[in-house]
Backbone as XML, in Angstrom:
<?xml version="1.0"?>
<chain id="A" units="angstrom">
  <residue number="1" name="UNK">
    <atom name="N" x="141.732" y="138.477" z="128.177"/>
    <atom name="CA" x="141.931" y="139.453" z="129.225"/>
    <atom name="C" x="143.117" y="140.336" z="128.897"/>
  </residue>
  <residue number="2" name="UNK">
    <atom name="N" x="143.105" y="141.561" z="129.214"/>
    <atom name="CA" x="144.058" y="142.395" z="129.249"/>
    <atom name="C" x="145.727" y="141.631" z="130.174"/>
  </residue>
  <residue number="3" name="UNK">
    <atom name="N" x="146.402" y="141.819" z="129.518"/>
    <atom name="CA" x="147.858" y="141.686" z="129.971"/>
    <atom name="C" x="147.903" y="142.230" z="131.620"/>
  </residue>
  <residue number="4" name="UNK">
    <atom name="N" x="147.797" y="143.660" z="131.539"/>
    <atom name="CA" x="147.720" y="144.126" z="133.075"/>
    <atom name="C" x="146.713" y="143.300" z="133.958"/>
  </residue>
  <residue number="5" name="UNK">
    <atom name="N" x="145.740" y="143.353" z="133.613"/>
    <atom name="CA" x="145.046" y="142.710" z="134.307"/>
    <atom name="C" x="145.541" y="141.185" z="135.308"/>
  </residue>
  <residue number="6" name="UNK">
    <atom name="N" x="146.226" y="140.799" z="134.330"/>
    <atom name="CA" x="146.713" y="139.217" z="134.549"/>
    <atom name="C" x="147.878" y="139.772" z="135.193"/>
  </residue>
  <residue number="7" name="UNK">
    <atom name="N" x="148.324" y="140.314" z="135.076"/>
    <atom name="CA" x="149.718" y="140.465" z="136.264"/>
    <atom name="C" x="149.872" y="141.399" z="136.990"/>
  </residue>
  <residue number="8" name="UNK">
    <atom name="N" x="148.133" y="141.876" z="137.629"/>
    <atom name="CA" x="148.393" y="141.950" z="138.925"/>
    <atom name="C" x="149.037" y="141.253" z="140.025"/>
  </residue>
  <residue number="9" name="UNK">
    <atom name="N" x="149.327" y="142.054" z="141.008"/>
    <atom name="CA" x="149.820" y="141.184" z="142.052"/>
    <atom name="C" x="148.433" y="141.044" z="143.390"/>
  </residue>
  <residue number="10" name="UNK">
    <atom name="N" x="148.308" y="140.376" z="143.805"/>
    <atom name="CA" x="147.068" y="139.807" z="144.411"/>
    <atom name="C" x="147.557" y="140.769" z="146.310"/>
  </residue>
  <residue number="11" name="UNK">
    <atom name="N" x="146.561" y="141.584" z="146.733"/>
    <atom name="CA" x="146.518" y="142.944" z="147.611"/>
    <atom name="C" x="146.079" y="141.851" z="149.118"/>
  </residue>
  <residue number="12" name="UNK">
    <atom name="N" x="145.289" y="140.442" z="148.823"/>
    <atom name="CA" x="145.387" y="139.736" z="149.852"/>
    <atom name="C" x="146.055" y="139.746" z="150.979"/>
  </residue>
  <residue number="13" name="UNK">
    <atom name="N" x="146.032" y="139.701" z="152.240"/>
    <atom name="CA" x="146.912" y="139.454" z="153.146"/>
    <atom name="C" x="146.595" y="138.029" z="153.580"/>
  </residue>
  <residue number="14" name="UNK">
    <atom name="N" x="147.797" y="137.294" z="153.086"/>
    <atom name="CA" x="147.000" y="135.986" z="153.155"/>
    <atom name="C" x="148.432" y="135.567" z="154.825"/>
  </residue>
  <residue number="15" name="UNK">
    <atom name="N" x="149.324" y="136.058" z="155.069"/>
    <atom name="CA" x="149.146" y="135.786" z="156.955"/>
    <atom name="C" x="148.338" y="135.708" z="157.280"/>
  </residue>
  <residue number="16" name="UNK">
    <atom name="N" x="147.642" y="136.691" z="157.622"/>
    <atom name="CA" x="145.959" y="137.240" z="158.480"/>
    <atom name="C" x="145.175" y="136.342" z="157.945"/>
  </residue>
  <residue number="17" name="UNK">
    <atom name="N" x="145.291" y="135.838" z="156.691"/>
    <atom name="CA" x="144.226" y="134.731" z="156.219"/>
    <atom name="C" x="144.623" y="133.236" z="156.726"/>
  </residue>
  <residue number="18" name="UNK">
    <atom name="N" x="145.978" y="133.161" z="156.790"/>
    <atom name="CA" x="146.377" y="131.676" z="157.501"/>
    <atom name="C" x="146.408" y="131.885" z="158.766"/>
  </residue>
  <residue number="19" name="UNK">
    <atom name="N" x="146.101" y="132.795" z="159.746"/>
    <atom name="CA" x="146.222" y="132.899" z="161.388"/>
    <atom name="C" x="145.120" y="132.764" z="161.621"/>
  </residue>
  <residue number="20" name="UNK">
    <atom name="N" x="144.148" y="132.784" z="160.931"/>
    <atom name="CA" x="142.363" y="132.711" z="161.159"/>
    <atom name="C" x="142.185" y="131.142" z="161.688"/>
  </residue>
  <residue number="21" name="UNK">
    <atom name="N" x="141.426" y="131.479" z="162.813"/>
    <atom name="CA" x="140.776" y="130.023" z="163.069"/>
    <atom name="C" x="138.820" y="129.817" z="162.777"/>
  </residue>
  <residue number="22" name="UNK">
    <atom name="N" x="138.544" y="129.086" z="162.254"/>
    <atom name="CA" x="136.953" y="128.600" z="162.070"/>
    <atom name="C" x="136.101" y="129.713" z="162.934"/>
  </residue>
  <residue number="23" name="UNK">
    <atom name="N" x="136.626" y="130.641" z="164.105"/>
    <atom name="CA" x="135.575" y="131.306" z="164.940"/>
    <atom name="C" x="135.556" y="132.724" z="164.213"/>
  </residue>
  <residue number="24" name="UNK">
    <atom name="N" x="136.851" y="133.253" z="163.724"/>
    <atom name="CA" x="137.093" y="134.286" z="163.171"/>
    <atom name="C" x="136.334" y="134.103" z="161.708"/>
  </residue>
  <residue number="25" name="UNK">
    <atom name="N" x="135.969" y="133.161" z="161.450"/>
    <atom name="CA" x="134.995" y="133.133" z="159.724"/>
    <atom name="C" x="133.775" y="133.604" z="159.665"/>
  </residue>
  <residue number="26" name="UNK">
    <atom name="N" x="133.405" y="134.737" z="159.499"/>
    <atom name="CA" x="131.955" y="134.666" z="159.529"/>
    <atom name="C" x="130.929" y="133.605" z="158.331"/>
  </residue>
  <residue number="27" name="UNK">
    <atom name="N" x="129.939" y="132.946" z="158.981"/>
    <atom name="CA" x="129.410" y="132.100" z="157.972"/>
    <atom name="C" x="128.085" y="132.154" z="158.416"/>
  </residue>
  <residue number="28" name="UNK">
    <atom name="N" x="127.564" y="133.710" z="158.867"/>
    <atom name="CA" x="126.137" y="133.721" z="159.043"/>
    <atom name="C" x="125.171" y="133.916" z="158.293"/>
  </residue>
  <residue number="29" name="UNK">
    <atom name="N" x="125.789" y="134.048" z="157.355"/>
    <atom name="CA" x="124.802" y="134.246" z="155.833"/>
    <atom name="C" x="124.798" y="132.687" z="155.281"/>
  </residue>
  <residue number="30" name="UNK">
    <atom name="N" x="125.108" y="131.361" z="155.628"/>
    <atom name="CA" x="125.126" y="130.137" z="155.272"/>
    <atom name="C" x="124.105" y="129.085" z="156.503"/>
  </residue>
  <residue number="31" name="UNK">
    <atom name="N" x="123.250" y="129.001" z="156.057"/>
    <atom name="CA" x="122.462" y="128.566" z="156.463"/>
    <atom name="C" x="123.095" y="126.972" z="156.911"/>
  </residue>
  <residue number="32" name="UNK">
    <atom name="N" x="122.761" y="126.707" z="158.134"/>
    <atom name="CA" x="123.140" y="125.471" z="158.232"/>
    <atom name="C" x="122.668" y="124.141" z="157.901"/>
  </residue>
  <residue number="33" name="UNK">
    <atom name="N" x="123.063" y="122.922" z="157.844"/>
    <atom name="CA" x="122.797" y="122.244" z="157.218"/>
    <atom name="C" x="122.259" y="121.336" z="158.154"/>
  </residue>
  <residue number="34" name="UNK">
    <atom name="N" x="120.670" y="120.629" z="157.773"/>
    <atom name="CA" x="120.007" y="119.958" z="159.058"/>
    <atom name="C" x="119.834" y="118.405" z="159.088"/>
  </residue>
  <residue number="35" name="UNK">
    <atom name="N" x="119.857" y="117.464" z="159.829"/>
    <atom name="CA" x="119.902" y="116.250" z="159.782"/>
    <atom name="C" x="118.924" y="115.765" z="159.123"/>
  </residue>
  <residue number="36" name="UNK">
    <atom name="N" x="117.303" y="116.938" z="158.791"/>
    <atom name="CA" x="116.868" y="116.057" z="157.773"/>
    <atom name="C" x="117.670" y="116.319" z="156.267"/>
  </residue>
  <residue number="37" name="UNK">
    <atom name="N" x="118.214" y="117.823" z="156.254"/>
    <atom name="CA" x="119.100" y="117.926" z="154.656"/>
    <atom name="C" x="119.798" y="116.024" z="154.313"/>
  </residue>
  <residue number="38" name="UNK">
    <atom name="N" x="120.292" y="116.265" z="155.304"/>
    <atom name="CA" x="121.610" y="114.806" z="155.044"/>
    <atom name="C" x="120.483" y="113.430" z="155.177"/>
  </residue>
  <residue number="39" name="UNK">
    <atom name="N" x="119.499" y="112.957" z="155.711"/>
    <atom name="CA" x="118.681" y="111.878" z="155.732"/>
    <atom name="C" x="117.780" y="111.903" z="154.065"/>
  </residue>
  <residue number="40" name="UNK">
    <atom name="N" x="117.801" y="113.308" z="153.546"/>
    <atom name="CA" x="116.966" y="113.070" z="152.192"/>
    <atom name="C" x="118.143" y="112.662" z="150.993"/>
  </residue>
  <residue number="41" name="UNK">
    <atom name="N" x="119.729" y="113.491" z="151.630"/>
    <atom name="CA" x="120.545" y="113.155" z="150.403"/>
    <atom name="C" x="121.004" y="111.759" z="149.817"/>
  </residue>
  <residue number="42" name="UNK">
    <atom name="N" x="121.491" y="112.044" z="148.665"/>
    <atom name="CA" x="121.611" y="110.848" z="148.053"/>
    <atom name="C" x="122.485" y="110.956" z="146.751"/>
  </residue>
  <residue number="43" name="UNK">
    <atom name="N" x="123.547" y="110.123" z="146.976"/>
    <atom name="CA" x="124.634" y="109.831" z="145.725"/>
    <atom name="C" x="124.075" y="110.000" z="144.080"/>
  </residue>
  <residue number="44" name="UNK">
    <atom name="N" x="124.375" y="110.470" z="143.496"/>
    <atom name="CA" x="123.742" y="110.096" z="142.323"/>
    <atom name="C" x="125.100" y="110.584" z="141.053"/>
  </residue>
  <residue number="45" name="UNK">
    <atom name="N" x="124.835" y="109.129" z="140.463"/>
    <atom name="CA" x="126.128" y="108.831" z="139.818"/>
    <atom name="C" x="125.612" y="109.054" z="138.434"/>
  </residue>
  <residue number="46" name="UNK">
    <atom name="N" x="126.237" y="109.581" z="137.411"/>
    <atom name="CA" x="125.857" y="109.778" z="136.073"/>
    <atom name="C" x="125.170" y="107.969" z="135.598"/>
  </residue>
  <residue number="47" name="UNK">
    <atom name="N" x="124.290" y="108.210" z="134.606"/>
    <atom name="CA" x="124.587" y="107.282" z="133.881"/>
    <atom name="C" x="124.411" y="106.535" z="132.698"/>
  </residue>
  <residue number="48" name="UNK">
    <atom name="N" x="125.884" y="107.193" z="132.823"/>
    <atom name="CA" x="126.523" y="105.730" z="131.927"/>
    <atom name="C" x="126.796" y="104.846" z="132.247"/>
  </residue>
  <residue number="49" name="UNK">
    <atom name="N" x="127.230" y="104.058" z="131.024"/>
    <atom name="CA" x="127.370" y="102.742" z="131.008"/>
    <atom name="C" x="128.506" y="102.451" z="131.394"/>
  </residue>
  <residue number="50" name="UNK">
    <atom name="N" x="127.886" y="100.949" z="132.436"/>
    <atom name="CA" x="129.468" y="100.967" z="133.621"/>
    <atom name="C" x="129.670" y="99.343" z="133.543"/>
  </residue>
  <residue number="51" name="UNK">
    <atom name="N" x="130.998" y="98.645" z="133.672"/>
    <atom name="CA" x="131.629" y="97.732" z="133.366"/>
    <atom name="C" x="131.783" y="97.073" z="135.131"/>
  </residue>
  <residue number="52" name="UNK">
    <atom name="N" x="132.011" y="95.802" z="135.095"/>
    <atom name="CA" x="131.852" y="95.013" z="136.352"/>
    <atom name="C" x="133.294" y="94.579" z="135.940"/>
  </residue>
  <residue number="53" name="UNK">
    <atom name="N" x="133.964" y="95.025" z="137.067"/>
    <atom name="CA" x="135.848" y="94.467" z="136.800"/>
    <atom name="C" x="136.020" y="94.215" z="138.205"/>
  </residue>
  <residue number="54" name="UNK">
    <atom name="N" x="136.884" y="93.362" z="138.577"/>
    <atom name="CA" x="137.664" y="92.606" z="139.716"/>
    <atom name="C" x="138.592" y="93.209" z="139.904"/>
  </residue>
  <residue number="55" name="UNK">
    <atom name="N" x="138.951" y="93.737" z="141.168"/>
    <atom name="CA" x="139.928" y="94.572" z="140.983"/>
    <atom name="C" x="140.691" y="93.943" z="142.953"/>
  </residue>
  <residue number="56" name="UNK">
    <atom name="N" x="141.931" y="93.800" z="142.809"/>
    <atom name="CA" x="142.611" y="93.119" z="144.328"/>
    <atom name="C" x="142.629" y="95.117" z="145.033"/>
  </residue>
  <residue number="57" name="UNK">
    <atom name="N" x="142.359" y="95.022" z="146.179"/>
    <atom name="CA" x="142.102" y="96.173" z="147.099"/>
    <atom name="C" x="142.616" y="95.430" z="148.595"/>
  </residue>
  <residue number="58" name="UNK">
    <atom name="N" x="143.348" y="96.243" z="149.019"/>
    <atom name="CA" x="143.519" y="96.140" z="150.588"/>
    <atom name="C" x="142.592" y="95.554" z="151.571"/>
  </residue>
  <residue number="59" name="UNK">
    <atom name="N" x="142.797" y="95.205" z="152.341"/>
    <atom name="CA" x="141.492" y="94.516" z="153.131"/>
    <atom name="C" x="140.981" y="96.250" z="154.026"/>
  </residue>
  <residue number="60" name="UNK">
    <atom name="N" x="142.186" y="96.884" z="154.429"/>
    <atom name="CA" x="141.227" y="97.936" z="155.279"/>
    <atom name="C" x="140.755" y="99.089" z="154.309"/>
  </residue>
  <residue number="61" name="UNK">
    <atom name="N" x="141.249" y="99.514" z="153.205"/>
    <atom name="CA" x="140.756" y="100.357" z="152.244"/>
    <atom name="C" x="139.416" y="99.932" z="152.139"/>
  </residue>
  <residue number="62" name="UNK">
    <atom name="N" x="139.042" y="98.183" z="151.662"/>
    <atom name="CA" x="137.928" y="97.828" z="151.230"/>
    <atom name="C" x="136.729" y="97.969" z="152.702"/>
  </residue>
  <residue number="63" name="UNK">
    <atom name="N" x="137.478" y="98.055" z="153.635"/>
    <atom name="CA" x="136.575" y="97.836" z="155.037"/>
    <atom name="C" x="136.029" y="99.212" z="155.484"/>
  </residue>
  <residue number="64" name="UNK">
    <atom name="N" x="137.090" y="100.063" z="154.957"/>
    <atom name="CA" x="136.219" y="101.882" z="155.112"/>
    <atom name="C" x="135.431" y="101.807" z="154.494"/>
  </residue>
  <residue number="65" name="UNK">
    <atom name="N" x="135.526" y="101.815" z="152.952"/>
    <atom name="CA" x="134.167" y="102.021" z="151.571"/>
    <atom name="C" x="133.194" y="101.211" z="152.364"/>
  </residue>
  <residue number="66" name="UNK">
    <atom name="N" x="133.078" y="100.082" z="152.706"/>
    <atom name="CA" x="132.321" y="98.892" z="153.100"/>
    <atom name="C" x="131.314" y="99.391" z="153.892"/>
  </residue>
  <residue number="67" name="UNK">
    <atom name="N" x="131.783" y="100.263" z="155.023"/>
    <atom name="CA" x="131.605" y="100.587" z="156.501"/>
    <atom name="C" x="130.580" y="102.139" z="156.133"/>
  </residue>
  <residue number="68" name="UNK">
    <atom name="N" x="130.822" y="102.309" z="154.920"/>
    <atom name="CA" x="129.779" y="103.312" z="154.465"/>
    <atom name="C" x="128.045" y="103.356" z="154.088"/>
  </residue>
  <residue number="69" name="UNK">
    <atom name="N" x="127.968" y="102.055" z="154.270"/>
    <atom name="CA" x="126.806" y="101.490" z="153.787"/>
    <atom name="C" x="126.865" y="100.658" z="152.511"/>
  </residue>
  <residue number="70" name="UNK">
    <atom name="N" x="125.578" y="100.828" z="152.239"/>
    <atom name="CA" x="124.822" y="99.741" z="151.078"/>
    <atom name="C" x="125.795" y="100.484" z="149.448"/>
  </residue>
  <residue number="71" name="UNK">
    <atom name="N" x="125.775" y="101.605" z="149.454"/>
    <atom name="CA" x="126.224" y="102.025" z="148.354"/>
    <atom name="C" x="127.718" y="102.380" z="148.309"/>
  </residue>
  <residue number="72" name="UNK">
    <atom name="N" x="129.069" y="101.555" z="149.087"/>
    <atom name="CA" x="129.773" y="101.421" z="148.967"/>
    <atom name="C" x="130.560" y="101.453" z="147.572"/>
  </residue>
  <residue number="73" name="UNK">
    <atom name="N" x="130.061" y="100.179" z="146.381"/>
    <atom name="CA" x="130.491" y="100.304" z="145.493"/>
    <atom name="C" x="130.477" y="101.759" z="144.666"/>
  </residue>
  <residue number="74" name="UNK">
    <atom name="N" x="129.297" y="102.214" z="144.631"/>
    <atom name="CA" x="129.038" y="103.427" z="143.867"/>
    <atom name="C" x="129.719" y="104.875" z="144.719"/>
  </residue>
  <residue number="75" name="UNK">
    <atom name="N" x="130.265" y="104.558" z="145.817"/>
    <atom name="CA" x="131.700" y="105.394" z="146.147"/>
    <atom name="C" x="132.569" y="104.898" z="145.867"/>
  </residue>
  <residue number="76" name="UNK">
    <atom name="N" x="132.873" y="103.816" z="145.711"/>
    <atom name="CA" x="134.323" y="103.482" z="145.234"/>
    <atom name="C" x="134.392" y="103.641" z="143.895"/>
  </residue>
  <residue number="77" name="UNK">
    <atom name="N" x="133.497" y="103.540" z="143.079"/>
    <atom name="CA" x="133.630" y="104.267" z="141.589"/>
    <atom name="C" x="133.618" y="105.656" z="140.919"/>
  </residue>
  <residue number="78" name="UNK">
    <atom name="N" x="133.040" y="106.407" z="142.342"/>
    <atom name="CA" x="133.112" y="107.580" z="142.386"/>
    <atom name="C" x="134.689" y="108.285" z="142.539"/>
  </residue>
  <residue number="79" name="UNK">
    <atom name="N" x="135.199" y="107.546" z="144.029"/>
    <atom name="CA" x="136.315" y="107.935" z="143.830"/>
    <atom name="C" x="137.625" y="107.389" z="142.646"/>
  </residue>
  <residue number="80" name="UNK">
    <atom name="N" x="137.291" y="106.242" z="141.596"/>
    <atom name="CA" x="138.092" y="105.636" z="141.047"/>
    <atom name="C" x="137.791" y="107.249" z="139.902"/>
  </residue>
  <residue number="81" name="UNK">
    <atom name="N" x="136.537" y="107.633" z="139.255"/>
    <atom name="CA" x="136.133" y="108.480" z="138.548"/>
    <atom name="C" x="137.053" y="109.825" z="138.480"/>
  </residue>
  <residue number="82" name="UNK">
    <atom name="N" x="136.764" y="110.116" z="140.203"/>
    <atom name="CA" x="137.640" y="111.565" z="140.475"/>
    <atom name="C" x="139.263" y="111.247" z="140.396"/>
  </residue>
  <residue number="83" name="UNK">
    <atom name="N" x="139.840" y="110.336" z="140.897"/>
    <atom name="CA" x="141.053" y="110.256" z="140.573"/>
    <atom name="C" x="141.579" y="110.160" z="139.021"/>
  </residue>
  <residue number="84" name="UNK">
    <atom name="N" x="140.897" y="109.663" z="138.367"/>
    <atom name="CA" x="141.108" y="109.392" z="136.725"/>
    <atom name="C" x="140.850" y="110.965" z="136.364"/>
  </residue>
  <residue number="85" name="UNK">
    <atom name="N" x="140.014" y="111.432" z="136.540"/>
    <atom name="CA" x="139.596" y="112.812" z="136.044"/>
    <atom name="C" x="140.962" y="113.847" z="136.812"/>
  </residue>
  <residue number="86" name="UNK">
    <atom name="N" x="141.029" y="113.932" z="137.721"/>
    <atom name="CA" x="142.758" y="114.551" z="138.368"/>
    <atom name="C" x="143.969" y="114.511" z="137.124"/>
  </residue>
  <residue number="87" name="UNK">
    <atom name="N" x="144.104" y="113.122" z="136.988"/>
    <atom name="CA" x="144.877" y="112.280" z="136.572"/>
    <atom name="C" x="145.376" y="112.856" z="135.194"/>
  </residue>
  <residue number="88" name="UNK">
    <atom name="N" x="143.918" y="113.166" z="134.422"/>
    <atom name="CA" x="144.017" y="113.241" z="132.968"/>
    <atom name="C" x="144.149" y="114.645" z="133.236"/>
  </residue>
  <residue number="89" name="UNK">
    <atom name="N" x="143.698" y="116.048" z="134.170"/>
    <atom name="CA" x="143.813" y="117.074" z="133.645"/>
    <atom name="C" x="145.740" y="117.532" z="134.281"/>
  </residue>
  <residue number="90" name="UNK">
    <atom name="N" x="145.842" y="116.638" z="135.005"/>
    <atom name="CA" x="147.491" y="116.825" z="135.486"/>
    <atom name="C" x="148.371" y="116.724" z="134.328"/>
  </residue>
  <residue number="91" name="UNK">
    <atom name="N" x="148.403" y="115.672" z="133.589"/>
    <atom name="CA" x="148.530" y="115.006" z="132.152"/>
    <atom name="C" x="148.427" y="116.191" z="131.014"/>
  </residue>
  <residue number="92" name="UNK">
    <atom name="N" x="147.340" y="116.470" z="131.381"/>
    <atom name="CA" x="147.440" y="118.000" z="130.107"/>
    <atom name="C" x="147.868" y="119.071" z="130.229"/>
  </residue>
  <residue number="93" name="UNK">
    <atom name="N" x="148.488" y="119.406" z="132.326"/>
    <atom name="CA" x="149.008" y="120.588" z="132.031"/>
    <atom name="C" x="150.048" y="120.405" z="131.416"/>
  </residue>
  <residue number="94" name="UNK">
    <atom name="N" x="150.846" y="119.116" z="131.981"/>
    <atom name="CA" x="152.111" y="118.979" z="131.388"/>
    <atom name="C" x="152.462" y="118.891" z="129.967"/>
  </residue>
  <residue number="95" name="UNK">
    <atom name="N" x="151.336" y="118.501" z="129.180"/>
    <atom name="CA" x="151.506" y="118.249" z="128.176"/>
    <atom name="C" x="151.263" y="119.993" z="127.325"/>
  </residue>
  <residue number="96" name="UNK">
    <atom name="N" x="150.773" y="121.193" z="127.975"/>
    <atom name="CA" x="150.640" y="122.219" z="127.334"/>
    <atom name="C" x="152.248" y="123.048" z="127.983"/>
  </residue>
  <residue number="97" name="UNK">
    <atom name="N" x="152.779" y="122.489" z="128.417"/>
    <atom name="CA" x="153.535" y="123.330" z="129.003"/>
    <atom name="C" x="154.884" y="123.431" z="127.661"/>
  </residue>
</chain>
C-alpha cells in the first residue's frame, strides 16, 4: 500500500458512534435469525486428530460447559483451541516488534 494511504487519519466520528444505542443501528437489511435457523445448527469441529487428557477444572467452570448439553466437551475444546490460537498470534506480535 501506498505510505499516504496508511497514514490517513480515520474521518469517523466515533463519539456519535459510542452514544449509539442498539435502536439507533439500522439492521434491516439482516435478516433475522429463526428458531428453526438455531434448532438445525450444529458445532462442527475440524477434524483432526484429538488426544484424551485429564485436565483439574473448577467445579463451576465445569458446571457451565456441562449445562450446555451433550456436546459440552467439544466446547470446551473449542474454547481451549481459541485461546491457544489468541495466545500464539499475541506471541508473534511481540515477537515482530
Amino acid at each position: 500500500m501506498k505510505e499516504e494511504i496508511m497514514s490517513n487519519t480515520s474521518r469517523t466520528n466515533w463519539a456519535k458512534i459510542d452514544a449509539m444505542t442498539d435502536d439507533d443501528i439500522d439492521t434491516s437489511d439482516i435478516p433475522p435469525l429463526t428458531d428453526e435457523f438455531f434448532s438445525k445448527a450444529k458445532l462442527r469441529m475440524p477434524s483432526h486428530p484429538i488426544s484424551t487428557v485429564a485436565v483439574r477444572i473448577d467445579s463451576e467452570t465445569l458446571e457451565w460447559f456441562q449445562s450446555k448439553g451433550e456436546e459440552s466437551e467439544q466446547h470446551m475444546a473449542a474454547a481451549l483451541k481459541i485461546y491457544a490460537a489468541a495466545q500464539q498470534t499475541a506471541a508473534g506480535m511481540f515477537r515482530s516488534v
